[in-house]
N, C-alpha and C positions, 0 to 999 in steps of 0.2 A: 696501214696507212703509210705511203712514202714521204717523205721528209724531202725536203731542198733547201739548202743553205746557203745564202751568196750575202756577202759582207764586203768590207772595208776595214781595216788599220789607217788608225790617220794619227801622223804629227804634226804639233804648228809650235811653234818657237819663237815669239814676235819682240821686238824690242823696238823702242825709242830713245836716241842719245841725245842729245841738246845740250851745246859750247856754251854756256849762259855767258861764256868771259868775252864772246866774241861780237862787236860790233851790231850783227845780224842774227844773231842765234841762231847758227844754222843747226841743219838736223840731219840724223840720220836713222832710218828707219831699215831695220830689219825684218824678215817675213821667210823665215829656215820652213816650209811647206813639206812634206813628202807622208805620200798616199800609196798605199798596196793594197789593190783591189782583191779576193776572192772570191773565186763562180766554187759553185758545187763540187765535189769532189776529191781526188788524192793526191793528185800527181802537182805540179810546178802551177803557184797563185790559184790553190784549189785547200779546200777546206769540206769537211761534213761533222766534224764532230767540237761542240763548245759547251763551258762549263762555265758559270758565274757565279760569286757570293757574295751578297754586298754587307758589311755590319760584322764580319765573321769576326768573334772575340777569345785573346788570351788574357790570362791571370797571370799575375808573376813569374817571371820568369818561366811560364811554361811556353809549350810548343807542339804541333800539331804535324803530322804526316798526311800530304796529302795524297794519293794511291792514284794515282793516273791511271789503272789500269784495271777497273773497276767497283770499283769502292763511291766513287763521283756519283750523284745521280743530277741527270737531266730536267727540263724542268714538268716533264710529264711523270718524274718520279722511276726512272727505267735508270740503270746502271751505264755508266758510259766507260768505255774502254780505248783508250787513246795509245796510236802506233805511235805516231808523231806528234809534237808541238809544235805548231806552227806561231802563237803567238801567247803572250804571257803578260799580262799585266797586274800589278798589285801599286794599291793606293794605300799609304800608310794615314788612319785618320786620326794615331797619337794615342796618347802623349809621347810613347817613349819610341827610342829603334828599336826597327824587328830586323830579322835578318831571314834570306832566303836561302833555304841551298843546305848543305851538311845534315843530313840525314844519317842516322846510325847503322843503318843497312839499310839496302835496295837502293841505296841513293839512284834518282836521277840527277844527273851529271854532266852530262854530252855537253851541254849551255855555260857550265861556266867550265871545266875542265879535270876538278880531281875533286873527291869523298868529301876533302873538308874543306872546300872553295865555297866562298857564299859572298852572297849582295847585300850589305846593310842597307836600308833603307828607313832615312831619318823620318822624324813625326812631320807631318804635312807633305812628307815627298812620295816621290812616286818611283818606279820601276816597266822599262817597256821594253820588250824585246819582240824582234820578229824577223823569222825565219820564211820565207816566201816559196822556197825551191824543195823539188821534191822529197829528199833527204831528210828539212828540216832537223829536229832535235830528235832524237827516234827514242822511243820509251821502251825497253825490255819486260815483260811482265815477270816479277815476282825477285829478278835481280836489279833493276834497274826504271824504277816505276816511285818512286816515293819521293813527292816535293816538300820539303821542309819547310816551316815558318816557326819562327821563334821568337819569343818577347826576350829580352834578356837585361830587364830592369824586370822593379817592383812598380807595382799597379797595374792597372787591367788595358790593353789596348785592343784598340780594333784597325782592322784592315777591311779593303774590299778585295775581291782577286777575279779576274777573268780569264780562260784559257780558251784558247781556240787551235781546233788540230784536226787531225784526220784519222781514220778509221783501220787504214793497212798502209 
């Protein structure tokens, strides 16, 4: 059975200001919009391979490895093995911060820069990145394959995380 993928990345950013001191209340209304489409495929705003997990929980101060390069499975239950990331989002739904990134080997890396670089990401906030060009985040298998998440308070948190990337 062949597969085809074609998606969207979307960000919206909206805001409303209002002068209340001013005469008229004037306003100003912001609308920060930007969309990156993907069709099927590997090369440049092309995509075939995605991974999602909504609810996924740590215990204190623990932390999870997650294996971009087989270890994932799809939602037919099949192993997913990702060349590239193309995009990465994680939803923190609390209490505490988690942090992404610094992995004790195999780190994947390329996204933020060195072993022990990472993204904290506060309780109710979020995390987006996305790479659209052919290159993207390229994932090494077995030296450079493993995404971090870490609780690093006490009590139990949860995240959601969705990856979407390509195949070679």
């Amino acid at each position: 059975m062949a597969l085809e993928q074609v998606g969207r990345c979307s960000f919206l950013l909206e805001s409303l200001l209002t002068d209340l001191n001013a005469l008229t209340n004037p306003q100003d209304f912001l609308a920060f919009r930007k969309t990156i489409g993907f069709a099927n495929g590997t090369g440049a705003n092309q995509a075939d391979r995605r991974w999602s997990s909504a609810g996924r929980s740590l215990g204190s101060t623990a932390g999870e490895n997650l294996d971009l390069a087989g270890s994932l499975l799809d939602y037919r239950g099949n192993a997913i093995t990702f060349a590239r990331i193309k995009g990465i989002a994680v939803f923190n739904n609390g209490p505490n911060m988690i942090e992404l990134g610094n992995a004790a080997s195999a780190q994947f890396i390329n996204w933020v820069g060195a072993g022990t670089h990472l993204v904290r990401i506060r309780s109710g906030g979020f995390f987006f990145l996305v790479a659209p060009d052919a290159t993207a985040y390229v994932v090494t298998a077995t030296t450079a394959d493993l995404l971090r998440v870490t609780n690093r308070a006490t009590g139990t948190i949860t995240y959601d995380i969705a990856l979407l990337g390509a195949s070679v």
